[in-house]
BADOKE-179197 format. One record per atom (N, C-alpha, C): x, y, z. Coordinates in steps of 0.02 Angstrom, whole numbers, plus 50000, padded with zeros to 5 digits. Atoms other than C-alpha are relative to their C-alpha. Example, Ala and Ser with C-alpha at 12.3 -4.5 7.8 and 13.67 -1.06 7.14 Angstrom:
500454994150000;506154977550390;500455006050000;499584994149997;506844994750357;499615005550037;
This chain:
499835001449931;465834862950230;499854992750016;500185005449957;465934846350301;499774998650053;500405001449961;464864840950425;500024994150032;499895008049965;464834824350533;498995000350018;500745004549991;463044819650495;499814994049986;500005008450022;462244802550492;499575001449945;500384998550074;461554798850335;499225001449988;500504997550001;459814801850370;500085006650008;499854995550001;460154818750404;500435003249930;499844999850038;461104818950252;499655000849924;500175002050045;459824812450151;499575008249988;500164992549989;458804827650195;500115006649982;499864992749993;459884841850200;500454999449953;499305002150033;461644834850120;500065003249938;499974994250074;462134845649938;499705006550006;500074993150030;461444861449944;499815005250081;500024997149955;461824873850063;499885008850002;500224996450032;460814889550034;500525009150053;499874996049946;461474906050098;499215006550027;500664995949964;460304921350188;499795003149944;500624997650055;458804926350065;500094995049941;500125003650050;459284912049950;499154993950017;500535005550003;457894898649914;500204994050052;499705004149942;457864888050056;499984993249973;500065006250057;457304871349937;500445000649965;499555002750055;458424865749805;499585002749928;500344998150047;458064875949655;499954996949936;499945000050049;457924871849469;500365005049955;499534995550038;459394881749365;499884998049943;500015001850079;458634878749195;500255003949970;499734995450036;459824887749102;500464994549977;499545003850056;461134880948972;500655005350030;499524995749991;462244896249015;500105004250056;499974995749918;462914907049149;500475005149969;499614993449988;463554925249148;500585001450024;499314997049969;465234931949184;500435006049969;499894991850036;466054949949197;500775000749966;499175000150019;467774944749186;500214994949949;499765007250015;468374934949053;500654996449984;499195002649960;470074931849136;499624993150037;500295005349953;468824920849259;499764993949963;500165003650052;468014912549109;500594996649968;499625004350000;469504907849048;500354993050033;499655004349939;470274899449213;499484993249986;500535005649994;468634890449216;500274992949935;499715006450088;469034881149023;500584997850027;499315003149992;470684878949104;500224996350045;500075005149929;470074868649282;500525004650028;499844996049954;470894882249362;499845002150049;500584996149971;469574888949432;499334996550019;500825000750011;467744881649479;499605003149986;500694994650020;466114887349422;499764997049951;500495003350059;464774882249269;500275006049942;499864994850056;465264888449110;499174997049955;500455002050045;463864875549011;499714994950050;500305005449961;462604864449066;500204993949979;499575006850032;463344849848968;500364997150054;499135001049961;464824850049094;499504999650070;500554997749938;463704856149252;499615004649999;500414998850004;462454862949308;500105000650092;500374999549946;461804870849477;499874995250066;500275005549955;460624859549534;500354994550011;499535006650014;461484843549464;500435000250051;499404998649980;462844849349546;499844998750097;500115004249946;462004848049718;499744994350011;500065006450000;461314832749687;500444995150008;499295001450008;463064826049656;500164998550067;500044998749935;463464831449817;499534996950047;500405002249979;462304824749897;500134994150019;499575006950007;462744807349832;500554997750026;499114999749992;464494810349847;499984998250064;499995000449935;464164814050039;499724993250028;500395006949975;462924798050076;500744995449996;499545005649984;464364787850021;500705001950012;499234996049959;466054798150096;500364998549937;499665000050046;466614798749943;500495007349969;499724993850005;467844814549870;499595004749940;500464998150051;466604819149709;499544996649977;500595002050035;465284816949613;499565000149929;500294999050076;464524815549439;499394994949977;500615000650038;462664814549370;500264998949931;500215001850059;462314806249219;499165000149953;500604999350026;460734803649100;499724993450012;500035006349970;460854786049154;500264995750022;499625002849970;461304772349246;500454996049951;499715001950076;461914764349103;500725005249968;499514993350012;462794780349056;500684999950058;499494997849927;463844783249230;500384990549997;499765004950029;464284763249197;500735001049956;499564996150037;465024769549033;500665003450014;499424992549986;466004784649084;500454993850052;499435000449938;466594775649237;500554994049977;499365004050018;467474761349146;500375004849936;499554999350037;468034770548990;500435005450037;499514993249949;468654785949110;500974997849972;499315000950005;470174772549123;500184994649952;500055005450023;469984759249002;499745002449924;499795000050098;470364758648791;499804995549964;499835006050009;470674748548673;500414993549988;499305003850000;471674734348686;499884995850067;500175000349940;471224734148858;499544994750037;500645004849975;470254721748988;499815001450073;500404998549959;469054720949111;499784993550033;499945008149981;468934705749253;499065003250028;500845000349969;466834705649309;499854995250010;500155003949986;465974696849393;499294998549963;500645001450045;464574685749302;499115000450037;500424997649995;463214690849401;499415005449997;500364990750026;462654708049326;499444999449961;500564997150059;461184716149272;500074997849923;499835001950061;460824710849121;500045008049930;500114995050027;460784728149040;500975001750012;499324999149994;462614729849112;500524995349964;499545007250058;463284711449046;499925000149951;499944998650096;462654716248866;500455005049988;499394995550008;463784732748876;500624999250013;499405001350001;465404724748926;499884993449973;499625005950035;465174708348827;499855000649925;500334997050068;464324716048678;500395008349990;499804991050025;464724736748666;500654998950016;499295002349998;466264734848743;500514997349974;499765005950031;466934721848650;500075002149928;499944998950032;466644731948505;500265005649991;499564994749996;467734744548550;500664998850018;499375004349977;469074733048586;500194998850062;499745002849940;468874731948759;499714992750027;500275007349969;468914713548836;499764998450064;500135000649944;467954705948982;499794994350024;499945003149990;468044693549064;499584996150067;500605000749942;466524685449184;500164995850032;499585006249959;467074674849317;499595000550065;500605001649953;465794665249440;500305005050080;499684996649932;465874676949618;500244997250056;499845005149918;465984661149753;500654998249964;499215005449992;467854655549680;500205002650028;499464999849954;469364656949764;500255006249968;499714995950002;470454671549765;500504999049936;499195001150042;471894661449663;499674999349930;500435001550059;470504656849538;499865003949975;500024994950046;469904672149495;500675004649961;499554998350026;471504677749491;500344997949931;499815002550046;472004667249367;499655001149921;500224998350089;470964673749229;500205009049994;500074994050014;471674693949252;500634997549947;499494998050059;472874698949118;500265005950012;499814995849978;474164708849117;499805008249977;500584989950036;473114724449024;499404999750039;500244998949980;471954720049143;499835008050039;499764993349966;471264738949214;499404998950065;500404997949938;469924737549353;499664991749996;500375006649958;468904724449442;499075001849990;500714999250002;466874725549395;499524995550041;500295004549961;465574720649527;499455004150025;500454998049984;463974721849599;499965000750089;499995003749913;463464722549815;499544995849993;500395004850006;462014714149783;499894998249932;499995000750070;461944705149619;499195000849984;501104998550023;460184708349496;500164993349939;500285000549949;459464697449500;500374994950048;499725004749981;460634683649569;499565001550092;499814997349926;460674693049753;500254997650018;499394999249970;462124688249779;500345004750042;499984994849974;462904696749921;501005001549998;499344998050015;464724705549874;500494997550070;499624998849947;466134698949982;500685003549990;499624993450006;467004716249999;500834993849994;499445002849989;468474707750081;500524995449944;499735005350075;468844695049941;500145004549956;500024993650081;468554707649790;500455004550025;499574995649992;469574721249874;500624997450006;499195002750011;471074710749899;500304997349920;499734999850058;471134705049714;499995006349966;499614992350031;471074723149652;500645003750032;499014998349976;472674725949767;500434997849959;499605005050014;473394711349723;500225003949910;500034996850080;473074717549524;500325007849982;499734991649985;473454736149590;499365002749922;500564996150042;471864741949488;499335001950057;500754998249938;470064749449564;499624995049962;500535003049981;468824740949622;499385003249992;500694993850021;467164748549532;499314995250009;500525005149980;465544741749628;499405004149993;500624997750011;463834745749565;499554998950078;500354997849928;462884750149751;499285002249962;500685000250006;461184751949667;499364996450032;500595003149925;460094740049779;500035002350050;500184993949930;460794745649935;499825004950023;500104995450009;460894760849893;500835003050055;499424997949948;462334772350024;499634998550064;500324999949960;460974771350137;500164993350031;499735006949970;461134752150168;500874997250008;499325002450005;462894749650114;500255006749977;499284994250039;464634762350091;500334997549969;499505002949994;465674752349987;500735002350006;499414998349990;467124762650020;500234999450044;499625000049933;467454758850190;499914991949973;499965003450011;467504743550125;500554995349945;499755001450034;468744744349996;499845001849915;500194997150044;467944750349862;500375005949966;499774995250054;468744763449709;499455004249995;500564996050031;467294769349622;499524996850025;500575001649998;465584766949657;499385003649938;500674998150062;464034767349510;499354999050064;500614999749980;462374769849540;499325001449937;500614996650047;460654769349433;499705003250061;500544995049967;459784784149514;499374998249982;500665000650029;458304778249439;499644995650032;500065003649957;457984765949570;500065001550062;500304994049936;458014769449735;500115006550025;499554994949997;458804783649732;499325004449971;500604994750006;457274792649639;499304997350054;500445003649970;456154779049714;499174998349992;500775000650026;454534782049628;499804999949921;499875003350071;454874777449438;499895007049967;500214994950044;454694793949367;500705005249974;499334996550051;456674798449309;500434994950002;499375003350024;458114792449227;500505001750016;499404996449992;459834795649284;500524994950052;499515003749997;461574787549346;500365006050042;499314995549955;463034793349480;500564995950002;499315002649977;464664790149492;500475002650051;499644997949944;465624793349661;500834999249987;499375002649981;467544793949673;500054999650076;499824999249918;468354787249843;500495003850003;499194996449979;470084797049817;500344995650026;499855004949952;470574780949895;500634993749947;499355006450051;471744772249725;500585004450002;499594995750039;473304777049662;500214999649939;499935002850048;473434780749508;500575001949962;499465000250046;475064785749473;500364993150023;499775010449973;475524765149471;500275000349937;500065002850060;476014766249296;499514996749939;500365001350026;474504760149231;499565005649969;500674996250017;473534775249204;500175008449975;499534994450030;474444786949094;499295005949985;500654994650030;472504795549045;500165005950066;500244997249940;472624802449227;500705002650014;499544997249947;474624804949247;500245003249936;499954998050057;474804810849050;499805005849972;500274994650031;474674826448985;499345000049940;500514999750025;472824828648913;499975005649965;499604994150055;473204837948757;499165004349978;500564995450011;471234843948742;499875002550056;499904992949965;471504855248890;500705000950033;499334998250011;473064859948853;500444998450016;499365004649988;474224846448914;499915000450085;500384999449955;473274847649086;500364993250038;499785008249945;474144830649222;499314999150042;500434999749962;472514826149304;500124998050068;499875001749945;473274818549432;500625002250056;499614995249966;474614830649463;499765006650044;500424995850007;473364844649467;499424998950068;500465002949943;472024836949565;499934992150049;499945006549934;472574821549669;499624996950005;500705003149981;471264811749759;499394999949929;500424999650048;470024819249627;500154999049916;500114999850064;470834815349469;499674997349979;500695005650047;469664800849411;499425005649990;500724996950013;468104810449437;500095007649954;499994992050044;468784828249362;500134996849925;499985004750075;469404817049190;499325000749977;500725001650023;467724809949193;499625005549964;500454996850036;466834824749187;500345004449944;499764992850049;467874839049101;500414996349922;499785006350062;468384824148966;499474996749979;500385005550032;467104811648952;499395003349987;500654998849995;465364819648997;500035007349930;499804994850059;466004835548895;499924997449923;499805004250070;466374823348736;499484996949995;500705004850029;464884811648754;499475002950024;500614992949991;463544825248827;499474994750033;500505004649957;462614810048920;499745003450050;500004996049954;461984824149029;499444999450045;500635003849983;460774822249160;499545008550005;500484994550008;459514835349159;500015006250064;500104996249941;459204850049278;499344998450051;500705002349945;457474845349319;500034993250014;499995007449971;457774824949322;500385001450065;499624998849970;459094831949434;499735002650113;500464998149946;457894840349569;499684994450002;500515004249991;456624827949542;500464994350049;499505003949969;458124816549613;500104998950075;499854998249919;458604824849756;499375000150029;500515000849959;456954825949803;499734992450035;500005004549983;456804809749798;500294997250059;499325002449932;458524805949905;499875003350090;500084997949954;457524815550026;499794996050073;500275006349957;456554800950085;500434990849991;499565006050028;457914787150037;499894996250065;499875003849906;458184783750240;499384995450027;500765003849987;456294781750270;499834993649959;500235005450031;455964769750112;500424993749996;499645007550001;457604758650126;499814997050065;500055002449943;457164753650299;499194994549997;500655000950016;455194750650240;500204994049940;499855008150075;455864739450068;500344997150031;499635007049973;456914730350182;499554996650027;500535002649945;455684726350316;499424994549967;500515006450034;454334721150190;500314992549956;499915006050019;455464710550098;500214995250034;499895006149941;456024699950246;499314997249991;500575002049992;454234698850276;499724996549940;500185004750042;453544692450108;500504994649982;499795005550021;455064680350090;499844997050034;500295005949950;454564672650240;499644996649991;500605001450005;452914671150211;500034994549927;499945004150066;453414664250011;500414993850027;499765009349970;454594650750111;499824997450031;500585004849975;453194643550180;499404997349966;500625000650051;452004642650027;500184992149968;500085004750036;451454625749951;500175001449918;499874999150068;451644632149784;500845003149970;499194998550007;453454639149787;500514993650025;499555007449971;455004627149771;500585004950016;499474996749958;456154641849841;500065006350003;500254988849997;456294661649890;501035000450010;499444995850008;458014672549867;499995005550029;500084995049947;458324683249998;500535001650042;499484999949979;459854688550063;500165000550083;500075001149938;459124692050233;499734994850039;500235007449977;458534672650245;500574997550043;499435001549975;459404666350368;500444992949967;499945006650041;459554648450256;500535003149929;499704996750091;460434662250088;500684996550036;499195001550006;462194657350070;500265007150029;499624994249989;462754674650094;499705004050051;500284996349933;461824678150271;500585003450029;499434995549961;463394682250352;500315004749993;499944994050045;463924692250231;499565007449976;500574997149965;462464700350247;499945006750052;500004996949917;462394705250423;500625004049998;499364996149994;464434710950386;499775005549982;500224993950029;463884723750254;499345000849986;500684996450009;461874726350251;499774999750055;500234999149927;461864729950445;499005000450014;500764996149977;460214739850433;499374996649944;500415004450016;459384729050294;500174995949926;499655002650076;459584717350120;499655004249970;500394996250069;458564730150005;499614998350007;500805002150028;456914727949911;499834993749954;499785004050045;457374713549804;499954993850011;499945005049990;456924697949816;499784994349953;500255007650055;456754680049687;499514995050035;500165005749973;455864665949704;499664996249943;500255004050052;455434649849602;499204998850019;500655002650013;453654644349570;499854995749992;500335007650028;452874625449532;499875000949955;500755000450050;452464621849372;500535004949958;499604996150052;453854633849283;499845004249983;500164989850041;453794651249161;499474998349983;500664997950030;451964645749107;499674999950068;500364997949942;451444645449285;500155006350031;499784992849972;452534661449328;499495003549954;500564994750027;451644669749192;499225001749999;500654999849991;449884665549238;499895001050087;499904996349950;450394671449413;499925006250026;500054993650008;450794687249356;499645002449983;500604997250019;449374690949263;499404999150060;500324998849943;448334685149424;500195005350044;499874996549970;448904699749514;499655005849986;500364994849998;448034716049543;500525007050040;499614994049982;448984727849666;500665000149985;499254998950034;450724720649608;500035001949936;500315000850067;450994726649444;500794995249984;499345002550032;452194719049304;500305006249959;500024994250021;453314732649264;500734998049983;499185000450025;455284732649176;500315007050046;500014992649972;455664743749346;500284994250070;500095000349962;456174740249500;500235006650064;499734994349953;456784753049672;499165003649998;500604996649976;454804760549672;499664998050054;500484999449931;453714763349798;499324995250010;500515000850008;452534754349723;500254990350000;499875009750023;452704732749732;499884998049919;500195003250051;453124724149563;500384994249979;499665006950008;453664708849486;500264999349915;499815000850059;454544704149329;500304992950014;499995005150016;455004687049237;500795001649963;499274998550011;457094690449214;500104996749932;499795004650081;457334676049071;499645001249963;500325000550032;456154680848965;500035008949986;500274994649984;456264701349006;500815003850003;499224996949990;458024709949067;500554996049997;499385004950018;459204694349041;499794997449920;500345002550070;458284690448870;500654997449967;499494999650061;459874694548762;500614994150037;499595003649951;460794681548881;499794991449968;500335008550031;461174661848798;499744998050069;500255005649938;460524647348934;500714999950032;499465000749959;462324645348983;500145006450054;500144994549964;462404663349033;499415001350053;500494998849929;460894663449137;500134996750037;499965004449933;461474649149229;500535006350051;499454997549955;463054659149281;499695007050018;500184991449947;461954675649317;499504996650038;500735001249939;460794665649422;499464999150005;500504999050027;459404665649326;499754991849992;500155008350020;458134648849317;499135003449980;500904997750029;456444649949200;499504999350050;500684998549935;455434648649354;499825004950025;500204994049962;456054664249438;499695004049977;500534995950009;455004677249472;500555004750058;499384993849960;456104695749530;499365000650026;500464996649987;454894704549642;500455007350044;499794991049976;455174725349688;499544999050059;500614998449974;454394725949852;499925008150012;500134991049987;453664743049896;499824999950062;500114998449910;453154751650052;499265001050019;500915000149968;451244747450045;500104994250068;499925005349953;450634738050180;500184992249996;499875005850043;451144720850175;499844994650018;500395003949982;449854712950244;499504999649915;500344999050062;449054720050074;500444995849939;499665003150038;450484713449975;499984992450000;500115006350026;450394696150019;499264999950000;500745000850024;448424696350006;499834999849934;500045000550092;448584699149832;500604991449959;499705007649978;450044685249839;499484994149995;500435006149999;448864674249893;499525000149960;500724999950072;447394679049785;500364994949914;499805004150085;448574674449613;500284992550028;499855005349993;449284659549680;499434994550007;500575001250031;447524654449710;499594997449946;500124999550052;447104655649532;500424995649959;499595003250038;448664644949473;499944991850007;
């Protein structure tokens, strides 16, 4: 049933809707298998005829409201759990993309994401192509190809923070007539939708704020129902799929063919599955999403401030500065706040960042960010590693910075410790 709730209310209640004498919480369905009397019904099911769980591979229960869940935060038409964010990445470009094939991105990505489309990718024959996010419309344009299949992008870049301008990016995936697939992991749905924005697909590492307290692994992928993909381009989706039995996905299921492919094709074939219990542990998480994005925004305004006033810093990254390049942009799409995420250079370079970090006590240094807990990491040396010097310039990266996760301690406590290591340097 659809509902017209705001997303706090969503975050809450949204996926699983129990009926009378069921478990009123979100249960755990640890099972691999499920029962059935008919197996006329069992069949239908193998044949997307029908809904329902035949294996946990495919779905699952819980997963399954979790999904949901997701799906709903960002008004999207489906939903699909992965085992990681990394994973849901994966699926969501090969869903429509071969080899032979290319891929236009923008060069600000995770560095865990820019090694899989310029490295894995690449060795599967698909090409990609990184192109700085501030050019012009005609400019970027000018590097798609005509096998070009989708548009890759972040809302807020990691660590650049760069802030996505929807408007721009959605008009060259028109223009191209391909989707627009934007990793929403900082904001989260909570801060940003990108589908009212233009947005195709949306990724997500769940493992970030989405669990919010570092203790699971796991990836979503939303469809908007919002492309079309019978354009000629996307024969996977308007082509008879001869491993369930010559099946049109997009004859069949409309709006939802991307996401039904995905799963009853890809997740089936590569078993990247996300667990039943990471799955709960999830949603539990998404329970308090509303409360903690509002809290990691708040504090990180507050410690950039406070860092763009420090004698020892030669600059802070902050998308809610009013001085960032992309304030306005900003305010368009991160109404309610920029995330938890914020850079900033240091005096004195990576041997003073690193004797920074080790002065610290309540921040830790952790290969993590989206927790509850404040931490800091050293990007060039750490999650951009596998990245030459030319490449870090164009992801944003300078041996000074220092990423910091803020969390939702106090943050009067946070910069006190701040000040204690800086102190020491």
């Amino acid at each position: 049933m659809k509902r017209n709730w705001k997303k706090a209310t969503i975050c809450v209640q949204g996926g699983y809707d129990p009926k009378a004498g069921e478990p009123r919480v979100l249960p755990i369905y640890q099972s691999t298998t499920y029962k059935y009397d008919d197996p006329g019904r069992l069949a239908d099911i193998f044949d997307l005829k029908e809904e329902g769980h035949m294996y946990s591979r495919i779905s699952n229960p819980t997963v399954a409201a979790f999904e949901e869940k997701i799906n709903q935060l960002e008004g999207g038409v489906g939903g699909l759990a992965t085992s990681s964010g990394q994973a849901a990445i994966t699926i969501a470009i090969l869903n429509i993309c071969t080899k032979g094939q290319h891929i236009l991105a923008t060069s600000t990505l995770y560095g865990g994401t820019h090694t899989l489309l310029s490295t894995t990718l690449k060795k599967y024959g698909i090409e990609v192509t990184f192109v700085e996010p501030n050019l012009d419309i005609e400019e970027i344009l000018s590097y798609a190809k005509p096998n070009t299949r989708a548009v890759y992008t972040e809302t807020i870049g990691n660590p650049a923070l760069n802030v996505l301008d929807f408007e721009k990016y959605s008009t060259i995936a028109k223009i191209l007539d391909v989707p627009l697939i934007v990793d929403n992991t900082f904001p989260t749905p909570y801060l940003c939708q990108p589908f009212k924005y233009g947005a195709n697909i949306v990724v997500h590492s769940a493992t970030k704020y989405i669990d919010g307290h570092a203790n699971n692994v796991g990836g979503v992928i939303v469809d908007g129902g919002n492309f079309n993909w019978d354009n000629g381009k996307y024969p996977e989706l308007t082509e008879p799929d001869e491993s369930y039995h010559g099946i049109r996905y997009y004859e069949q299921f409309k709006e939802k063919a991307y996401i039904t492919k995905a799963r009853s094709q890809l997740l089936r074939d590569i078993g990247c599955t996300l667990s039943p219990f990471n799955a709960f542990m999830l949603n539990l998480g998404t329970e308090t999403l509303h409360l903690r994005m509002e809290r990691h925004s708040e504090n990180a305004l507050k410690l950039a401030e406070y860092l763009k006033g420090h004698e020892k810093v030669s600059w802070v990254n902050y998308p809610k500065l009013k001085e960032h390049p992309d304030y306005e942009l900003s305010k368009k799409y991160l109404p309610l706040g920029g995330s938890g995420v914020l850079t900033f250079g240091i005096k004195g370079g990576k041997d003073v960042a690193e004797k920074f970090m080790r002065n610290l006590e309540l921040v830790s240094l952790v290969v993590h960010l989206g927790d509850v807990r404040t931490s800091v990491l050293h990007p060039a040396s750490t999650t951009h590693r596998q990245l030459n010097t030319e490449e870090l310039k164009k992801s944003g990266i300078s041996e000074d910075m220092i990423r910091v996760s803020v969390g939702i301690e106090n943050i009067e406590d946070i910069i006190q410790d701040f000040e204690r290591a800086f102190s020491l340097v």
